[in-house]
C-alpha positions in Angstrom: 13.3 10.5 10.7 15.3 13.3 8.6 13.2 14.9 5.5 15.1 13.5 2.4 14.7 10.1 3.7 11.0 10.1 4.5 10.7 11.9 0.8 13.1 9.3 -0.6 10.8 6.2 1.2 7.9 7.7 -0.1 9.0 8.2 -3.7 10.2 4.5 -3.8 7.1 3.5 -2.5 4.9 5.3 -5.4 7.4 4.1 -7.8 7.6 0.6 -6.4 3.2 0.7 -6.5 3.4 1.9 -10.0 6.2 -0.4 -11.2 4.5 -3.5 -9.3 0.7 -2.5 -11.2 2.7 -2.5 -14.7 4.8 -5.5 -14.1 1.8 -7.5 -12.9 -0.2 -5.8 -16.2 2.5 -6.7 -18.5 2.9 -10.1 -17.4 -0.8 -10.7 -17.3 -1.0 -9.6 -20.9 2.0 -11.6 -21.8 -0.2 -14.4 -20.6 -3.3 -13.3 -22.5 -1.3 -12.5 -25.8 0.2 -16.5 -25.6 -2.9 -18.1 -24.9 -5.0 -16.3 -27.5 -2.2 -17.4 -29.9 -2.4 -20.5 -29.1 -6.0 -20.6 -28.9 -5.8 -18.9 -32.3 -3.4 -21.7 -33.9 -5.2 -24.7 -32.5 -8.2 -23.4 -34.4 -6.2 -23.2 -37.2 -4.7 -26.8 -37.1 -7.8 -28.2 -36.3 -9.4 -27.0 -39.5 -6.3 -28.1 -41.7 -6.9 -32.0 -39.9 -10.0 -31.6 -40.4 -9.6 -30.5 -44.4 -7.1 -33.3 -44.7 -9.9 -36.0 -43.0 -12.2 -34.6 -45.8 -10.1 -35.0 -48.3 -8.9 -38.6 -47.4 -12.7 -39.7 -46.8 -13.8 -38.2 -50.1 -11.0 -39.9 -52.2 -12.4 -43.6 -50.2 -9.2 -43.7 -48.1 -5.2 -43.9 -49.1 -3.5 -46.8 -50.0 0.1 -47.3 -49.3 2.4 -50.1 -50.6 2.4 -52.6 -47.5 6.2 -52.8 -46.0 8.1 -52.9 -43.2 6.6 -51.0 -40.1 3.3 -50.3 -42.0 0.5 -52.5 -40.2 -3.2 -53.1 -41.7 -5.8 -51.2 -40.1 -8.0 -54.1 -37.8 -11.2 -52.1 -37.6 -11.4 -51.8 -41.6 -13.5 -54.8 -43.6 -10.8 -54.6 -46.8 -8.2 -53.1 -44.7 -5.3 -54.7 -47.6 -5.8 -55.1 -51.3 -3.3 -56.8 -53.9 -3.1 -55.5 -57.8 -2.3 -57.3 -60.8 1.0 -57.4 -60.2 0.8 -59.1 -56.4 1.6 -56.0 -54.5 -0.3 -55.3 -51.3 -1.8 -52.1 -50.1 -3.0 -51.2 -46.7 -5.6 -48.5 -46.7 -5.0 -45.6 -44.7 -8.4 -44.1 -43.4 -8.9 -40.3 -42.1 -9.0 -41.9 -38.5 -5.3 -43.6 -39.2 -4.6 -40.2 -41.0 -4.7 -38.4 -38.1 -3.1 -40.9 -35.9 0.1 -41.2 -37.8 0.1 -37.5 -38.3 -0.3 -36.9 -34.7 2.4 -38.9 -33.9 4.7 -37.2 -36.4 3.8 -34.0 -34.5 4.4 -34.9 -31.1 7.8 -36.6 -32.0 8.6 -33.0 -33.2 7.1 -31.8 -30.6 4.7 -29.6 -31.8 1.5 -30.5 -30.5 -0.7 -33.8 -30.2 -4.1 -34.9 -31.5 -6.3 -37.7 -32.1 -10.0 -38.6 -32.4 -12.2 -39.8 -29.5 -16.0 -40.9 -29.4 -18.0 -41.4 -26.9 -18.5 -44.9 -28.4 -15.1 -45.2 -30.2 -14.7 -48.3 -32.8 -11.1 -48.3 -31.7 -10.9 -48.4 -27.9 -7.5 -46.4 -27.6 -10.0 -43.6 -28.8 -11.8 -43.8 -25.5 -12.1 -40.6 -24.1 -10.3 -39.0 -20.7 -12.1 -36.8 -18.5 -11.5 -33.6 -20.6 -12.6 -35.4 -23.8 -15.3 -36.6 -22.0 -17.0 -33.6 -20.3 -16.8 -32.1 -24.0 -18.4 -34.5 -26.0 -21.2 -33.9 -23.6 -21.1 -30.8 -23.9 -21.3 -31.2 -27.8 -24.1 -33.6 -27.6 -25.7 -30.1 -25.8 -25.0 -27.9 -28.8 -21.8 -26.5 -27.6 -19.5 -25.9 -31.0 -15.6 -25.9 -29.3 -13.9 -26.0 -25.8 -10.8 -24.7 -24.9 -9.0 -25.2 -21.6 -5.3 -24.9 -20.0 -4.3 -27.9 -18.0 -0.9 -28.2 -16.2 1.3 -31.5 -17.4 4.5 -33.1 -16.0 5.9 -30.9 -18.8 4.0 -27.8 -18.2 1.0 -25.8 -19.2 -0.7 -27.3 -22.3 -4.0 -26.0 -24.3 -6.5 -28.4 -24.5 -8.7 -27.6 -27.5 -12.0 -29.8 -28.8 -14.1 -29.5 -31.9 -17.0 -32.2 -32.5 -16.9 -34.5 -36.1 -20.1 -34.5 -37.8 -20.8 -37.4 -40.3 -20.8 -36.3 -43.8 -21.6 -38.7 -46.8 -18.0 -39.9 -47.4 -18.0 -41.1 -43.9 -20.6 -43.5 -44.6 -18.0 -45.4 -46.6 -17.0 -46.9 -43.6 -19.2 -46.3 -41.1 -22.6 -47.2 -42.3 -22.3 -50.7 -40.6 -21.3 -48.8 -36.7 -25.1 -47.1 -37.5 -23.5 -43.3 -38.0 -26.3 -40.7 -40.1 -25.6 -37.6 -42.1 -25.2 -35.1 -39.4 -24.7 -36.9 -36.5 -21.9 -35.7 -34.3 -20.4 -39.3 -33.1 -17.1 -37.9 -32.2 -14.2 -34.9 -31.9 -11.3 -34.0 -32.4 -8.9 -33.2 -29.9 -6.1 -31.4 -29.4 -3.1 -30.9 -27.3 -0.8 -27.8 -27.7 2.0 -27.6 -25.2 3.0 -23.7 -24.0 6.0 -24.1 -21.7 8.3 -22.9 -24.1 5.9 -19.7 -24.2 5.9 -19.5 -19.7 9.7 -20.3 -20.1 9.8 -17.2 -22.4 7.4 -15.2 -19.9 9.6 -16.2 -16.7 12.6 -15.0 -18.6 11.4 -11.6 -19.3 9.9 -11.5 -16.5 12.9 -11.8 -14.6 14.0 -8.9 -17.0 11.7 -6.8 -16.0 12.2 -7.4 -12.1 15.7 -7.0 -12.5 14.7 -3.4 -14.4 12.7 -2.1 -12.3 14.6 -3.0 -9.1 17.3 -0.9 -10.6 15.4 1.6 -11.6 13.7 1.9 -8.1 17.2 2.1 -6.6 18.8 4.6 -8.4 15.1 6.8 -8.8 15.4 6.7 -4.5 19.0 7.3 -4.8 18.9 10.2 -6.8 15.8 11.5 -4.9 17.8 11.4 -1.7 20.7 13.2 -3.3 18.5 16.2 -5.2 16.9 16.4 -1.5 19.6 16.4 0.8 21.6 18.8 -2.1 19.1 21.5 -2.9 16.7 21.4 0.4 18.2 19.9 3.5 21.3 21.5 3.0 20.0 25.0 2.5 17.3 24.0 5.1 20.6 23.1 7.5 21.8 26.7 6.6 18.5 28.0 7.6 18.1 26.5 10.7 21.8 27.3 12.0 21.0 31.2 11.3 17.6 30.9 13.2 19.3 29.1 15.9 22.2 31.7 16.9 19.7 34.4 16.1 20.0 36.9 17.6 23.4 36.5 19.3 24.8 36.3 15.5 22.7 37.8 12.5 24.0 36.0 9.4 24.5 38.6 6.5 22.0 37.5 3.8 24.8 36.9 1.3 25.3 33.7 3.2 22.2 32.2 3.5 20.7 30.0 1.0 19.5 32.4 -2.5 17.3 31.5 -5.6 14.0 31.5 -7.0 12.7 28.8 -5.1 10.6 28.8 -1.9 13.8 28.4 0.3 15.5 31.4 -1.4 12.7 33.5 -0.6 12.3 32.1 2.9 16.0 33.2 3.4 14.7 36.5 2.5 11.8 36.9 4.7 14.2 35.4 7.2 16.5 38.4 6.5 13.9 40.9 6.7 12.3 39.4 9.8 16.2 39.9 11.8 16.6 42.9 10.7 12.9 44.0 11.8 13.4 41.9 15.4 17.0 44.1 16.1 15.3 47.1 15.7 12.4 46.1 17.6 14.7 44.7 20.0 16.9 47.4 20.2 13.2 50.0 21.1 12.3 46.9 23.3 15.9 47.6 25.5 15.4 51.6 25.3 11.7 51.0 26.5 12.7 48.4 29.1 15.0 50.8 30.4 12.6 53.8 30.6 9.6 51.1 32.1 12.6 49.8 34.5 13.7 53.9 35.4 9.8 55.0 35.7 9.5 52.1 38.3 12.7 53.4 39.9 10.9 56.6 40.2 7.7 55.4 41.6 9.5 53.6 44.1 10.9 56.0 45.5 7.6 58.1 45.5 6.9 55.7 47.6 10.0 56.0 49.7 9.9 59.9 50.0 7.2 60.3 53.0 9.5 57.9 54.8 12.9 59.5 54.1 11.1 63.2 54.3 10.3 62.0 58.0 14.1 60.0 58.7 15.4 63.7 57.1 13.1 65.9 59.4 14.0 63.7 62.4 17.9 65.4 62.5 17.0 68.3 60.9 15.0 69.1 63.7 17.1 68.2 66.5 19.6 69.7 65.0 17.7 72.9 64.9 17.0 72.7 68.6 21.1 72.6 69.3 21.8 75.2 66.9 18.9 77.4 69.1 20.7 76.8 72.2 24.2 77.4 71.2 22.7 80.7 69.7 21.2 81.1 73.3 24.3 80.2 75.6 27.5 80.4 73.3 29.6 81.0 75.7 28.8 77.1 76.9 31.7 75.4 75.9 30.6 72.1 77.4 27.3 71.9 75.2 29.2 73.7 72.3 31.0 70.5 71.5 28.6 68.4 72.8 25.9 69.5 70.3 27.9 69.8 67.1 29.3 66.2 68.1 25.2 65.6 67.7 25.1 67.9 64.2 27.7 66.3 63.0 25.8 62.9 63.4 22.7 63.9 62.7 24.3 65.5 59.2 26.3 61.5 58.4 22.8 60.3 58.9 20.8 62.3 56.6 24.0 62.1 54.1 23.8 58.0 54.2 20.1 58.4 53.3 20.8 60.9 50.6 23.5 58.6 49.6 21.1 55.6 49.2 18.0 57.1 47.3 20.8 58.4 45.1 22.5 55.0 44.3 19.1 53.6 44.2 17.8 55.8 41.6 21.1 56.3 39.5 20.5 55.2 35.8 22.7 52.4 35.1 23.2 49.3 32.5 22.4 45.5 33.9 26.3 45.0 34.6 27.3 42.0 36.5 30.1 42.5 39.2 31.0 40.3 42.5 29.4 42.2 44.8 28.5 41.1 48.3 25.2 40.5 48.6 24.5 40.7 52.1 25.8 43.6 52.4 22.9 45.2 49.5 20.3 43.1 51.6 21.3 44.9 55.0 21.7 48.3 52.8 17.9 48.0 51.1 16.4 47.2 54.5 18.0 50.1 56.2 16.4 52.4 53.8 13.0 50.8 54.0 13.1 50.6 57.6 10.5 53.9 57.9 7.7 51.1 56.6 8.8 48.9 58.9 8.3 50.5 62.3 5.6 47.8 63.7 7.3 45.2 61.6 9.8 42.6 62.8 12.8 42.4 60.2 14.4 38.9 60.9 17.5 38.7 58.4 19.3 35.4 58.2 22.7 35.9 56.1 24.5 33.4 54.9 27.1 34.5 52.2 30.6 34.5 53.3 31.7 35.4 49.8 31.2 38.2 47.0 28.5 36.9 44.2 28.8 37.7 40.1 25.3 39.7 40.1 24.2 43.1 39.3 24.2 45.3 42.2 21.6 48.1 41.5 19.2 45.0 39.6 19.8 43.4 42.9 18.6 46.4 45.1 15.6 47.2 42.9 14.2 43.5 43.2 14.8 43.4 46.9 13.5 46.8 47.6 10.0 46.4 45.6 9.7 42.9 47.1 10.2 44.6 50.7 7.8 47.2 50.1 4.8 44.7 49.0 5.6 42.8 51.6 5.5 45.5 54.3 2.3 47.0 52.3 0.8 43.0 52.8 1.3 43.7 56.7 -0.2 47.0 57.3 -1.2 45.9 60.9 2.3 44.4 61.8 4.0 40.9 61.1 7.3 39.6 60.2 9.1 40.1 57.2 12.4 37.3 56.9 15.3 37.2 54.8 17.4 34.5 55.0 20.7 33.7 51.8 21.8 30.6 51.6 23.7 28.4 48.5 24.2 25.4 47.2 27.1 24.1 44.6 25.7 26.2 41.8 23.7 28.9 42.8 23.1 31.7 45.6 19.4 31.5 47.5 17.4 34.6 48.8 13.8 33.8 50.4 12.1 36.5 51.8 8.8 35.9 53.1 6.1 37.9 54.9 3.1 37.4 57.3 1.0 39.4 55.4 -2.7 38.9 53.7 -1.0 36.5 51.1 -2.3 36.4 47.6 -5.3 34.9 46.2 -4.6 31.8 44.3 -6.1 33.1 41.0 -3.7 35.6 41.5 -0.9 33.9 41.1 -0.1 33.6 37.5 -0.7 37.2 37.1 1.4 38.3 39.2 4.8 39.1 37.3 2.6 40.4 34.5 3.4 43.9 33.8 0.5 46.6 35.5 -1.2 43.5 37.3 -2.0 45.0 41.2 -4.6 44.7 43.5 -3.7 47.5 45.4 -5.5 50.5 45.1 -5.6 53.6 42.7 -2.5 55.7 43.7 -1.0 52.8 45.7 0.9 51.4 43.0 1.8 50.8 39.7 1.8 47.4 38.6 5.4 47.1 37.2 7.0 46.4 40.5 7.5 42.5 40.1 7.1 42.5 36.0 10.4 44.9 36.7 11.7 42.4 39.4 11.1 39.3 37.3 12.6 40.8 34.5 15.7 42.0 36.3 16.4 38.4 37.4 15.8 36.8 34.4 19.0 39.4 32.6 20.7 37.7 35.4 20.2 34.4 34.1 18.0 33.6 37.9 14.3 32.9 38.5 11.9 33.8 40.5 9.2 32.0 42.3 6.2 32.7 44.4 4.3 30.7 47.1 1.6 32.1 48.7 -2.0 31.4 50.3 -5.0 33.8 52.1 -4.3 35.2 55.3 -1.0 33.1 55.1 1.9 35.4 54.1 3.4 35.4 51.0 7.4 33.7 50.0 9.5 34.9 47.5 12.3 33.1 46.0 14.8 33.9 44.2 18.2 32.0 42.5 21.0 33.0 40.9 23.7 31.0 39.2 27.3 31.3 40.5 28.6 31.2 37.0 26.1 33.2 34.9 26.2 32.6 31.0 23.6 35.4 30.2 23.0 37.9 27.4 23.2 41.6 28.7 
């Protein structure tokens, strides 16, 4: 998953958290603010009912004139008088009071109330189970309830106070047994609050529809800021580190500023320009270690070739003695220069060889053929190879894109660790093959083989296990190096007392850096 949008997920995330913990904190308090408000207004309607039952009981009652759709009161013992005049009135008292008023506020829909007993005179004052638990608890001491109760029509507030029986309630209730102080009754009120959850849902709804915006564009411009001032300069970045070194990009066109990636760009800079020059000592010392081993190689090759040299020189000494003794010969006159003459091609081709070998030259790739520089380095090793059988199996039929001279220095200090692995005699085989893409050499030896601890340390430069003066170490560091230039490998396979396998591939179409 790409940087900007695992930075842009987890942005919306923290602002999604922190949106959702506000949201839920808003709407909780919304909640909170409308049911203290209406806690705080049924309080206050309670007391005015309950002023306006004090001031009906303490003027004995009202009397209205009696008409249509105004009923006497049953439970009343003079419920209706008449005056002078022969008008009725029908007395109103503070329990009638509150019914008709209730029912002038619920038809406005305001709230509802009424008063319930646990013994009510009237029995449409009989309690429900709200009204009942808190007259109980009344009867305990308790001094209000308050409770929210869903309805068909929504959330309503449920809200008791108990009556206590002053004097001017004795009026009328002296017969039912009620005492100053007795609490034989409360009033109760409904207040509805859907209006109020119909105003929270809609602000709510506000506030989703915020916040989801707000989320959307917040990721949005996250992902933008991102992708516009890191992951492109990063892309930048990356693109230079990736071609480097086969392109350097100039630090005028890498990403700048005061930021961390601006100063990234420069250590970048500083770091290429510190790797070519070390790269560029790296190649001159690679060159003098590759030279040196040269050298040392054909230290090694100089007994040998001393010996092939002194092998004509010699004979051709003894011809030049006996033409000095008989010149008159003519027979062994051309007989013996015809021997000079070869003896002086064959000291010539070896001169020849440890010359090409040893020339100084850059990793160059050419078609060459290679089994022709196979049968070329095992000519001039064939001084170490006098009680060794060379077995050469050459399969090539065409000319190969490799380096010639690379070529000769990796077969030659293979040949001569092989041959040093067989000091009592063996085989030493080298077969060339290919396949579709790339040319084969295997040359193996019967030699001690290496031990297997050995074996990662072997292309490791001054790792030998020969002994002091015997060699130097860099022989197959030098070799494996070589190869690689050529865009090859080379592998080893090898056990105790076993002989030892070289292999090593090239590819037919190199694409390597020289």
């Amino acid at each position: 998953m790409r940087l900007r949008i695992k930075l842009s997920i987890l942005v919306t995330l923290i602002v999604s958290i922190s949106f959702g913990i506000t949201f839920y904190r808003t709407s909780s308090f919304q909640n909170e603010l409308v049911i203290g408000q209406t806690e705080r207004q049924a309080r206050m309607l309670a007391q005015q009912i309950l002023l306006t039952r004090k001031w009906v009981a303490d003027h004995d009652g009202l009397f209205f004139i009696k008409k249509a759709g105004i009923t006497s009161n049953p439970f009343l013992e003079e419920s209706d008088i008449e005056d002078l005049e022969g008008r009725t009135y029908v007395k109103r008292n503070p329990a009638m009071v509150t019914r008709e008023l209730s029912e002038y506020a619920s038809s406005a829909e305001f709230c509802r109330f009424r008063v319930t007993s646990l013994k009510p005179v009237n029995p449409d004052n009989a309690p429900d189970a709200f009204e009942r638990k808190a007259l109980q608890a009344f009867d305990r001491g308790r001094l209000e309830l308050i409770d929210i109760v869903k309805a068909d029509q929504g959330r309503l507030l449920r809200y008791m106070v108990p009556l206590k029986v002053e004097e001017s309630c004795l009026t009328c209730h002296a017969r039912h047994g009620y005492r100053v102080g007795d609490i034989r009754g409360a009033l109760s009120l409904m207040v509805p609050i859907a209006w109020a959850d119909q105003a929270i849902a809609a602000n709510n709804r506000l506030l989703l529809t915020i916040g989801a915006l707000t989320i959307l564009l917040t990721a949005l411009t996250i992902y933008l800021l991102i992708d516009l001032l890191v992951v492109r300069r990063l892309a930048i970045l990356s693109e230079a580190m990736n071609n480097f070194p086969d392109r350097f990009i100039s630090p005028r066109e890498l990403p700048s500023g005061n930021d961390e990636i601006g100063e990234l760009s420069g250590n970048f800079s500083q770091l290429g320009e510190r790797l070519q020059t070390s790269q560029a000592e790296l190649q001159k010392t690679r060159e003098r270690m590759f030279q040196h081993e040269k050298m040392a190689a054909i230290g090694q090759l100089a007994a040998g070739v001393a010996h092939e040299v002194n092998n004509p020189l010699s004979g051709m000494r003894n011809c030049v003695k006996s033409l000095q003794e008989d010149p008159e010969n003519r027979e062994r006159r051309e007989r013996y220069l015809g021997l000079i003459d070869k003896g002086l091609q064959r000291i010539g081709r070896i001169v020849g060889q440890l010359l090409n070998f040893s020339r100084r030259e850059p990793l160059r790739l050419r078609r060459i053929d290679i089994d022709g520089v196979i049968r070329e380095c095992f000519e001039l090793l064939d001084y170490r190879l006098k009680n060794i059988d060379l077995n050469l199996d050459l399969n090539l039929a065409t000319a190969q894109l490799v380096d010639g001279e690379a070529l000769k220095q990796t077969l030659l200090n293979i040949g001569l660790n092989g041959a040093q692995s067989m000091p009592e005699g063996g085989t030493l085989s080298i077969r060339s093959t290919e396949s579709d893409r790339e040319v084969i050499l295997i040359i193996s030896d019967t030699g001690m083989g290496i031990e297997p601890g050995y074996l990662d340390h072997i292309f490791e430069p001054f790792f030998t296990t020969k002994g002091q003066g015997e060699g130097t170490g860099l022989g197959l560091a030098v070799s494996f190096s070589l190869v690689k230039r050529m865009g090859g490998e080379i592998t080893v396979d090898s056990s105790r007392n076993r002989g030892t396998t070289f292999t090593i591939k090239f590819p037919k179409n190199p694409d390597v850096s020289l």
